[in-house]
N, C-alpha and C positions, 0 to 999 in steps of 0.2 A: 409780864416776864421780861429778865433781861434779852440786850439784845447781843448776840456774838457775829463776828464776822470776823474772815479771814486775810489777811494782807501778806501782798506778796512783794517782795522789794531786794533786789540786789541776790534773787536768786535764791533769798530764804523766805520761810513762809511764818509768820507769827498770828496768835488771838488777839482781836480785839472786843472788851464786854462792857458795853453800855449798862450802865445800872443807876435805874429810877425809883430809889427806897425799894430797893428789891436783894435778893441772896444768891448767891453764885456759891457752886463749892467746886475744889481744881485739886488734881493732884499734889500731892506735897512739892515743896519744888518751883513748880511751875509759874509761880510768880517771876514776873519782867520789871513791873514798876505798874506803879499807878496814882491818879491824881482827881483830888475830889474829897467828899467828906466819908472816906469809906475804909472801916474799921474790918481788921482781921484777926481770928478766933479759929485757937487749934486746942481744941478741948481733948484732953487726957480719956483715953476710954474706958469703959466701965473694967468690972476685974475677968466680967465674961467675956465682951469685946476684945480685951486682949489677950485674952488663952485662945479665943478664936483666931485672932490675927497668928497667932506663935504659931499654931498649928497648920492656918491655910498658906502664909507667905504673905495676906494681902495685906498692904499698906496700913499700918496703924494709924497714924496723922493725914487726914482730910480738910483742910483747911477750909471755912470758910470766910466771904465776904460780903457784909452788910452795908448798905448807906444808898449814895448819889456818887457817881462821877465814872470815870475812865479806869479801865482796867486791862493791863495787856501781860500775854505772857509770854513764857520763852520762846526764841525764834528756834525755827529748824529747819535744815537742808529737809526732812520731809514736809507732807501734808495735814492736814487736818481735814475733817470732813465733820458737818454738824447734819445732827439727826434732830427730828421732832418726833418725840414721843407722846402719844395718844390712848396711853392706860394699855401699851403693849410690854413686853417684856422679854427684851433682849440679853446676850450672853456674847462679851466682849473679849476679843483674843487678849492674851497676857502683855501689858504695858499700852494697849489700846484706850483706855479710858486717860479723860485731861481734863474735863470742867464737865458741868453742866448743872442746869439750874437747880436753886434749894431746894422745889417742889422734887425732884428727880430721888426714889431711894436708891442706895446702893449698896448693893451686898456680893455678895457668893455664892457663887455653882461648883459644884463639887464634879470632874470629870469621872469616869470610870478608871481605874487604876490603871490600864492596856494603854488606852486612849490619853490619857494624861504622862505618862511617861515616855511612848514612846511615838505620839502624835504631834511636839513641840509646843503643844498648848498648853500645858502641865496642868498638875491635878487639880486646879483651883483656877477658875478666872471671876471675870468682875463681871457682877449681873446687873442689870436697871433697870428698872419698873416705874409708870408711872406718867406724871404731863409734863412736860418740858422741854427741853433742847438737850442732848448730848454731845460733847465735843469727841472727835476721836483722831488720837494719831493714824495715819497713814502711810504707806511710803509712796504712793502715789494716785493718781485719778481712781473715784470710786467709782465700782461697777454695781446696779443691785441684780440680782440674779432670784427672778420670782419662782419656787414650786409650787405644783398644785398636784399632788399625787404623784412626785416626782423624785430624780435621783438626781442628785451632782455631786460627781469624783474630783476633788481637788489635789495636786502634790503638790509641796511645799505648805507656805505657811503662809501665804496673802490671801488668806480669808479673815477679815478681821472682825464681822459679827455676824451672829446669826439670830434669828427670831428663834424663841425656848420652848415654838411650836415643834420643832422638828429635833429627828433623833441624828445623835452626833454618834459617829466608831471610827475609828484606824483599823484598816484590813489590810491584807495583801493586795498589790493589784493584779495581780492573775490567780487562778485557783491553787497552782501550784506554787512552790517553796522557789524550784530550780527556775520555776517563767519567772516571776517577780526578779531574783535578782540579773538573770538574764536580759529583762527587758528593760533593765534603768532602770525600773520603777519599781521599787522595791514592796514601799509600803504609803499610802494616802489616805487622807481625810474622806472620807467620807456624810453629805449630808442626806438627809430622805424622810420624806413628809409633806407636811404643808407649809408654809413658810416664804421666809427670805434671808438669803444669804448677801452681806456686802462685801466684794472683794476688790482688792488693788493689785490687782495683776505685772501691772506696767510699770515700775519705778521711777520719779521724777533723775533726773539725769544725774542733778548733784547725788543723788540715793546712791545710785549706780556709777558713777565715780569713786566715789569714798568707798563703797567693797571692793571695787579693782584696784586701787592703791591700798587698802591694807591687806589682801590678797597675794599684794604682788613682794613687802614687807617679809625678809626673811626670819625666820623663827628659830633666834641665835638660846634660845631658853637650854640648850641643851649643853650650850659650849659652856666650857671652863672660863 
């Protein structure tokens, strides 16, 4: 299998994929450059694949790459975190998936209509099954957070995969209507089962700079 690793340089973090007659496949996009005898193949989807795609939002062009050589992709003020998959089958937050090996399928989980619209996961994310390595963006240091008969309340949105062991919902976070919006916490993720969740709690700094300068950005959208 290829090999990926992560480089960090001047503050940004980029992919690096070693490939030895092997297949990588990366989000559209996501090419940097590469050097070697390694040829790239974005094959047209079938006529079903693409009424699927029109309907889920997910990325029609998957690029892959075949051969020998260096492979690197775009750099980013965030993280990247590579998983090893072992014939288990994960369910990846929306724009979290970036590479991962050609042995890796990858498809679609369809959320609950509640849960997809107003959990910020939306009603479609990227699912993957199978042996190989997965790349995933992150916005910062990965945490795994193992259940075993158990519950974890997340708010926000730095939970970036879960195992497709475990049942996913958006709830209130109090029983009542007036607690929740009372108590800040309106409405969270919710996971519970058997499982593992990975999440990035903690933002790498540049992360966390760049929403407080565009935060800070007045939103003249309204003036003449």
């Amino acid at each position: 299998m290829a090999i990926f690793e992560v480089i960090a340089r001047e503050g940004l973090r980029l992919v690096k994929v070693i490939l030895q007659n092997e297949t990588v496949k990366t989000e559209s996009g996501a090419l940097y450059y590469m050097r070697g005898n390694i040829t790239m193949q974005s094959k047209a989807p079938s006529a079903g694949g693409l009424l699927k795609s029109l309907a889920t939002g997910e990325n029609i062009f998957r690029p892959t790459y075949t051969g020998t050589g260096e492979l690197y992709l775009e750099p980013s003020l965030s993280g990247f975190h590579i998983m090893e998959l072992n014939g288990t089958e994960w369910i990846l937050d929306s724009g979290a998936y970036w590479a991962s090996d050609g042995s890796v399928e990858v498809g679609v989980e369809r959320n609950k209509l509640v849960a997809g619209l107003v959990g910020g996961e939306g009603l479609f994310q990227t699912k993957v099954k199978g042996r190989g390595k997965v790349v995933m963006v992150a916005q910062g240091p990965v945490e795994e957070v193992h259940l075993q008969n158990d519950r974890l309340v997340v708010d926000g949105n730095f939970a970036i995969a879960r195992t497709s062991t475990l049942n996913y919902r958006v709830e209130k976070a109090t029983k009542s209507i007036f607690g929740s919006m009372t108590s800040g916490e309106f409405l969270v993720n919710t996971f519970e089962g058997t499982g593992t969740v990975l999440l990035a709690p903690v933002p790498y700094w540049g992360v966390m700079l760049l929403r407080q300068i565009t935060a800070a950005i007045p939103n003249n959208s309204g003036s003449k």
